[in-house]
C-alpha positions as CSV (number, residue, x, y, z in Angstrom):
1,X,-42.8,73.6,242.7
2,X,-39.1,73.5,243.1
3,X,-38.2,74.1,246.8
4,X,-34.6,75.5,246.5
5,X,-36.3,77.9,243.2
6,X,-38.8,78.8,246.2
7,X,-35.6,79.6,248.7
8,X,-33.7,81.2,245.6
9,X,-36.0,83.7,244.5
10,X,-36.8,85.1,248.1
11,X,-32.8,85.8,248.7
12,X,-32.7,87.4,245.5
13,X,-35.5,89.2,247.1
14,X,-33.5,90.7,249.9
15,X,-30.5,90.6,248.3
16,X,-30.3,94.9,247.6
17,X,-31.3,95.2,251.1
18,X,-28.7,93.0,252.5
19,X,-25.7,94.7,250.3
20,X,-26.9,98.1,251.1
21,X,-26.4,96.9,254.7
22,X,-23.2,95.7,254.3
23,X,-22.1,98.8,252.4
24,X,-23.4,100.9,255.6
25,X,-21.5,99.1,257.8
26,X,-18.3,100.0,256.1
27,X,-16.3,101.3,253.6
28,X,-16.3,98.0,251.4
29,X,-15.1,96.5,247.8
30,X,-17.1,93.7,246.7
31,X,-14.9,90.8,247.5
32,X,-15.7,91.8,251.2
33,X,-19.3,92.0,250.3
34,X,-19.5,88.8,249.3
35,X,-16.9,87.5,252.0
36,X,-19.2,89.0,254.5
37,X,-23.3,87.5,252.5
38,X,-20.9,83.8,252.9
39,X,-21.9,83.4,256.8
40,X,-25.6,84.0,256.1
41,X,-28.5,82.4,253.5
42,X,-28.0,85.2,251.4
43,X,-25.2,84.1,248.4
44,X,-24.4,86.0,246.0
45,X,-21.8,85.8,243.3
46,X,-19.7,88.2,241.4
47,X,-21.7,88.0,238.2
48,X,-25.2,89.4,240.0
49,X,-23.1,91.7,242.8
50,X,-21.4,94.1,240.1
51,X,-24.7,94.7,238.1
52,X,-26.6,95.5,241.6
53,X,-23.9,97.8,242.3
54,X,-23.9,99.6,239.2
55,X,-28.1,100.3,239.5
56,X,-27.3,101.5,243.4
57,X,-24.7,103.3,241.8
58,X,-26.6,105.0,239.3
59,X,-29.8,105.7,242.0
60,X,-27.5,107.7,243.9
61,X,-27.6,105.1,246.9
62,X,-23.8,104.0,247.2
63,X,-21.0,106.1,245.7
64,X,-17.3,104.6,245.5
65,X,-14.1,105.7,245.5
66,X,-10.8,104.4,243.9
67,X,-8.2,103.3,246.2
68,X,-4.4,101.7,245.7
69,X,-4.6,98.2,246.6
70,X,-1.9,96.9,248.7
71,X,-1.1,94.0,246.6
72,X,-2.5,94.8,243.0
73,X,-4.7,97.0,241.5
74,X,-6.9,100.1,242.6
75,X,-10.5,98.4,243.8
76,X,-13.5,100.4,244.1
77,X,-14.5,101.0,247.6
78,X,-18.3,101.5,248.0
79,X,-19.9,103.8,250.4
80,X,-23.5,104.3,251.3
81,X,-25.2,108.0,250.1
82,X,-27.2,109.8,252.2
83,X,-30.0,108.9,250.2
84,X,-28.8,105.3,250.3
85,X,-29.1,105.6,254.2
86,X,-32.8,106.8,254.0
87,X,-33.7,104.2,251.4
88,X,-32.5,101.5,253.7
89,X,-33.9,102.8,256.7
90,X,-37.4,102.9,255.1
91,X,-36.9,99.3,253.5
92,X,-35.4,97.7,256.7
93,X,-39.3,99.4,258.5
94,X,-40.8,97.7,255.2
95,X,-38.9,94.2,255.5
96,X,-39.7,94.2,259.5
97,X,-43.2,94.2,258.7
98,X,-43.8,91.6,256.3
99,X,-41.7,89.4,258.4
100,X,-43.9,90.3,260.8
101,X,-47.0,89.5,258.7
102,X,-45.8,86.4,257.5
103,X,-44.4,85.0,260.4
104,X,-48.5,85.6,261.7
105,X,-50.2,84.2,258.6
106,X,-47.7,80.8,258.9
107,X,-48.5,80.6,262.6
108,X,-52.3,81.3,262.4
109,X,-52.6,78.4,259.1
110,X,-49.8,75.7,260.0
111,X,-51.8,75.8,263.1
112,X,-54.6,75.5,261.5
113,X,-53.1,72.8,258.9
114,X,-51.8,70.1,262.0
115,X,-55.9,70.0,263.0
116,X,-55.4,72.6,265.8
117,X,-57.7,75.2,264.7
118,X,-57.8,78.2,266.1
119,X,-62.0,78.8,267.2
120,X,-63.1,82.5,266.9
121,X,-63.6,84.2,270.6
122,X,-67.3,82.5,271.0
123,X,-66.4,79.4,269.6
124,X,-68.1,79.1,266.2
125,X,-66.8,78.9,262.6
126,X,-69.1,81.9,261.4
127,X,-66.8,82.8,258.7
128,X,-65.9,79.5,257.7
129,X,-67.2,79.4,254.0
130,X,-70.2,77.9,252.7
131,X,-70.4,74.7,250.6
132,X,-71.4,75.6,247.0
133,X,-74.5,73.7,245.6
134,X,-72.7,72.8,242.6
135,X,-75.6,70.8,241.0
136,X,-77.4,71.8,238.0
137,X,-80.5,73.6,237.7
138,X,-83.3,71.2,237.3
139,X,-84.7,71.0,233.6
140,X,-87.7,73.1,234.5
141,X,-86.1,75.9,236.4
């Protein structure tokens, strides 16, 4: 497997979550969006940003607004909906916990993995599985 695939896919998995944060912080246009993803792990670029923001859009999650630009154009300025505040809220709780859950499952099995296994309270392997008798049936069975 690919590692920077692997480390690719799970930003694009938490990238909605990320620019519905920023868009809460603030009043934003996407330039500052991606301005402000530049300092972390999560990239984005223009040609995956305006699509996203177009489906939030069209959820009802962020709304925008036209404004004058001080040197150029109008820009659309996102805001986050009140729905868009709820949806985050209940997919931050979401993200906190599988963060949690795989931050134990890595800590329980790399231990495991460096030969430091963890024993059950007791000290036996009980639910370690059982070797399969792969060999064949006898002719007369």
């Amino acid at each position: 497997m690919d590692l920077e695939n692997a480390k690719a896919q799970m930003r694009k998995g938490v990238l909605e979550m990320c620019v519905l944060a920023v868009i809460a912080g603030r009043e934003t246009y996407p330039p500052e969006i991606i301005r402000q993803l530049e300092g972390t792990n999560v990239l984005v670029k223009e040609g995956t940003l305006y699509p996203l923001l177009i489906r939030l859009k069209n959820d009802g999650l962020v709304d925008y607004i036209w404004r004058e630009g001080e040197k150029g154009p109008p820009r659309k300025y996102f805001t986050i909906t009140e729905t868009g505040k709820q949806f985050l809220e209940e997919l931050t709780g979401s993200w906190q916990s599988l963060v949690q859950a795989v931050d134990e499952t890595i800590a329980t099995n790399v231990t495991s993995a460096k030969g430091k296994k963890k024993k059950k309270p007791g000290g036996d392997d009980s639910d370690a599985p059982k070797p399969l008798n792969i060999e064949p049936f006898p002719p007369d069975a």
